[in-house]
N, C-alpha and C positions, 0 to 999 in steps of 0.2 A: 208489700212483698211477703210471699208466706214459706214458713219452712224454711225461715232463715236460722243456723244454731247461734248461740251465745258467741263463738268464735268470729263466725263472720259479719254477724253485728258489733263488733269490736273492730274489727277489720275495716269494715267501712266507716265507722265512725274516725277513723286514726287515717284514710284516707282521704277522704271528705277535706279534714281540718286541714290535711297537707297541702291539698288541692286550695283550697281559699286565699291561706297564708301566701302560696305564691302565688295566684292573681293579684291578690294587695300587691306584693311587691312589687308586680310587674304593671301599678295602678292601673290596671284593668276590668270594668266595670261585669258584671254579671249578665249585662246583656249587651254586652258585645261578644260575651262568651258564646250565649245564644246561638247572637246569628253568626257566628264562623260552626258552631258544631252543630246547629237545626235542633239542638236539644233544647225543650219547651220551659221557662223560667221557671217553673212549678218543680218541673222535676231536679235542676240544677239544686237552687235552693233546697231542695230534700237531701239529697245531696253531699251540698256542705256542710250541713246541719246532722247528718245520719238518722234522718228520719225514717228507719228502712221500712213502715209501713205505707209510704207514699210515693213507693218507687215499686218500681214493674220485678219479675224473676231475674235472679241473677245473669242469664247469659244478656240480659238487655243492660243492666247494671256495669257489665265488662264492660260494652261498646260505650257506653256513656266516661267511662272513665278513660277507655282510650283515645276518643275525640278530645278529651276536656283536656289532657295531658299533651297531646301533640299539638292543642292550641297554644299550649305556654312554653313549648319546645322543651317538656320533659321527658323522662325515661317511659313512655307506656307501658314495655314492654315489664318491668320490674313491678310498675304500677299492677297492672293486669294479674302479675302470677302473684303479686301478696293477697289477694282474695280469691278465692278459693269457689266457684260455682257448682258444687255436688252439693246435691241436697240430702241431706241425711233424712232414711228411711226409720222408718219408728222401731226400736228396740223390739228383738222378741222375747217369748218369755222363758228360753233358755237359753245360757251364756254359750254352751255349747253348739246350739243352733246358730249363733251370730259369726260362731268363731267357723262351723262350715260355711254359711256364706261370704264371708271375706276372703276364705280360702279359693272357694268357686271363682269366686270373680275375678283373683290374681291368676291364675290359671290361664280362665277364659282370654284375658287381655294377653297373657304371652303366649297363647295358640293364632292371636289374628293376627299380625305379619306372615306367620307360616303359614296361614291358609292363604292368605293373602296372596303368595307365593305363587301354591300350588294352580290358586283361581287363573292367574295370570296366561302360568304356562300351559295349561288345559288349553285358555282360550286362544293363543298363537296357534297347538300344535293344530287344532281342530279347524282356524283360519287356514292354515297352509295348505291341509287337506282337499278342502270344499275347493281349494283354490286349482288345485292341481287336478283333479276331477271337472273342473268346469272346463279346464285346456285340454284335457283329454276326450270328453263329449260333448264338445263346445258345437251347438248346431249351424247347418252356413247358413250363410244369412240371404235372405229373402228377396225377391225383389222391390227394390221402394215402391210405393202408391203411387208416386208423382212421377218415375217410369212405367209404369204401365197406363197410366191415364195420356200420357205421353204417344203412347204407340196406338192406344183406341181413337185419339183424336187423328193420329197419321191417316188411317184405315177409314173411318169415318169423320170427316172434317168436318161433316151440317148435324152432326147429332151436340148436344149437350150433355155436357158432362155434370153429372152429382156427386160431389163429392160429402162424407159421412161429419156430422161434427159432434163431437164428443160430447158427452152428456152431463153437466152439469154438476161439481161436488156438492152432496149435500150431507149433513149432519145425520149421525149416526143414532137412528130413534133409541136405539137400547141403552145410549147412554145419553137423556135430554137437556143432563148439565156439564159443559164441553168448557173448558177457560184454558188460556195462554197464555203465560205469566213470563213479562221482560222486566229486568231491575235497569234504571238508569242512575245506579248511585249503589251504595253497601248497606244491607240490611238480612237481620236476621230471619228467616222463613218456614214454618211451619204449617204443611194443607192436610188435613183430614176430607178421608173421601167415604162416606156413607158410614162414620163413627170410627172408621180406624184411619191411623195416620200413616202417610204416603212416602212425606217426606220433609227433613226437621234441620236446618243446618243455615250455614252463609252464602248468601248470594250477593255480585259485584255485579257491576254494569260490565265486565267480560263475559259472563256466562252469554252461553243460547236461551234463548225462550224456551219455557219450559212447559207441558199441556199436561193434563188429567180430565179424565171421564169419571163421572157420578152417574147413579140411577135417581138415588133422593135428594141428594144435599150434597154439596162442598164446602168446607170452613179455611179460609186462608187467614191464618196471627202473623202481623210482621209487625218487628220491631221499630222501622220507621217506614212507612205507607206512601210517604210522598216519592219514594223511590221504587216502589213497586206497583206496575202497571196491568192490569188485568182486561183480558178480551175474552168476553162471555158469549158463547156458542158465535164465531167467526164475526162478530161485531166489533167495534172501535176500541182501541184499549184506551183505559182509564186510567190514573192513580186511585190506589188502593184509600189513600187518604192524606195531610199534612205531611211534612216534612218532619221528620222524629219523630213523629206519633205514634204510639203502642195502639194496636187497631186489629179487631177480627172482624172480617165480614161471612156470612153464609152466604150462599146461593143457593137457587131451588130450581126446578123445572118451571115456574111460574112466575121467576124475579125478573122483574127487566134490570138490567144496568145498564 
C-alpha cells in the first residue's frame, strides 16, 4: 500500500486486531473467512497483522474490511468510516499555499450538489423541449415495405420479389480497441483509455454493461476480477480474472482475448 500516513496505519492496525479477536471468538478459521468474502489468505492475514505494505490502495482495503465484518455480522458501516481512504498529497513549500488549497477544495465540494441541481434541471427542461418539437413536426409516417411489396405482388403475381437485407454491424476502425464490461458480483473499477482515465468508481451486478473505444491501448484495475467480465471488440466476454483478485489488464489493437 503506498501513501498511506501514520494515521491510517494506526487505523488499520487497531482494525485488523478487532477483526481477528472476533473471528477467534466466533472460532472461525481464517479460511473459512476466505471462501465466504473471495478475499485471498494472503491479503486477509496482512490484514490482521496490519501489514499495510502487502495490501492493495485503500478504496480496496474498504471493501475488504466491509466483506470481512459482514462475515462475523459486525457493524461495517462504523468499521468502514474509522479508516479514512484520502491519500494525503505531499506538503508544499508554503503554509499559506496549503492553507489556499484546503480552502479550494471545501468550496469546490459545497458548489457540487448546486451544480448538481442546476445539471439536473437543464437536462429535464431541454428533454421537454425536443419533446414538444418532435409532437409538433412529428413526420407521418410512410408506407410499410411489406405493404407495398404486398400490392407489387397483387399487380404482378409471376415476378419475384427482392427484398434488401441489412448490412452487417461491424466495428468501428478509428477506434480498433472496442470492450464491454458486465460485473456479475461488487467490485471496484477503474479503465483508462489512451493514458487518461474514463472512469473510477463501484460497480454491482445491477449496473448495465458498460463499453469504451481506444485508438492505442485500454487499462481496466478491478478490485476483484473474478466478477468483472470483459468482451473485446464484440467477442465472448470473459472474467477479468480470480475472484478478489487486485488485477489490471491492457488491451491493444493486437491483443487477442
Amino acid at each position: 500500500m503506498n501513501h498511506l500516513t501514520t494515521a491510517q496505519e494506526e487505523q488499520l492496525r487497531n482494525i485488523g486486531t478487532y477483526l481477528r479477536n472476533c473471528r477467534e471468538e466466533q472460532e472461525k478459521s481464517i479460511e473459512e473467512i476466505a471462501l465466504k468474502t473471495f478475499i485471498s489468505l494472503r491479503s486477509l492475514r496482512a490484514l490482521e497483522a496490519g501489514r499495510c505494505e502487502e495490501l492493495p490502495e485503500p478504496v480496496f482495503v474498504q471493501g475488504f474490511i466491509r466483506r470481512y465484518a459482514e462475515t462475523l455480522n459486525l457493524d461495517s458501516t462504523t468499521l468502514i468510516q474509522s479508516f479514512a481512504t484520502e491519500v494525503v498529497s505531499p506538503p508544499s513549500d508554503s503554509p499559506d499555499s496549503q492553507a489556499e488549497i484546503s480552502e479550494s477544495a471545501r468550496i469546490s465540494r459545497s458548489r457540487q450538489p448546486f451544480l448538481l441541481y442546476i445539471g439536473i434541471g437543464g437536462i429535464v427542461a431541454i428533454g421537454g423541449l425536443v419533446y414538444l418539437l418532435n409532437q409538433v413536426f412529428k413526420p407521418q409516417p410512410s408506407i410499410p415495405a411489406q405493404e407495398s411489396v404486398t400490392i407489387e405482388q397483387q399487380l404482378n403475381p409471376n415476378q419475384p420479389v427482392v427484398t434488401s437485407t441489412p448490412a452487417p454491424t461491424v466495428s468501428d476502425p478509428t477506434f480498433p480497441v472496442q470492450i464491454t464490461v458486465e460485473t456479475k458480483g461488487e467490485s471496484w473499477v477503474r479503465v483508462s483509455v489512451d493514458g487518461k482515465t474514463e472512469f473510477e468508481g463501484i460497480l454491482t451486478e445491477d449496473d448495465s454493461p458498460k463499453s469504451w473505444n481506444a485508438k492505442n491501448e485500454l487499462t481496466i484495475r478491478s478490485g476483484n476480477a473474478g466478477a468483472v467480465w470483459v468482451s473485446l471488440n464484440q467477442k465472448t466476454a470473459k472474467p477479468l480474472g480470480e475472484m478478489g483478485e487486485v488485477k489490471d489488464v491492457t488491451f491493444t489493437p493486437t491483443q487477442d482475448w
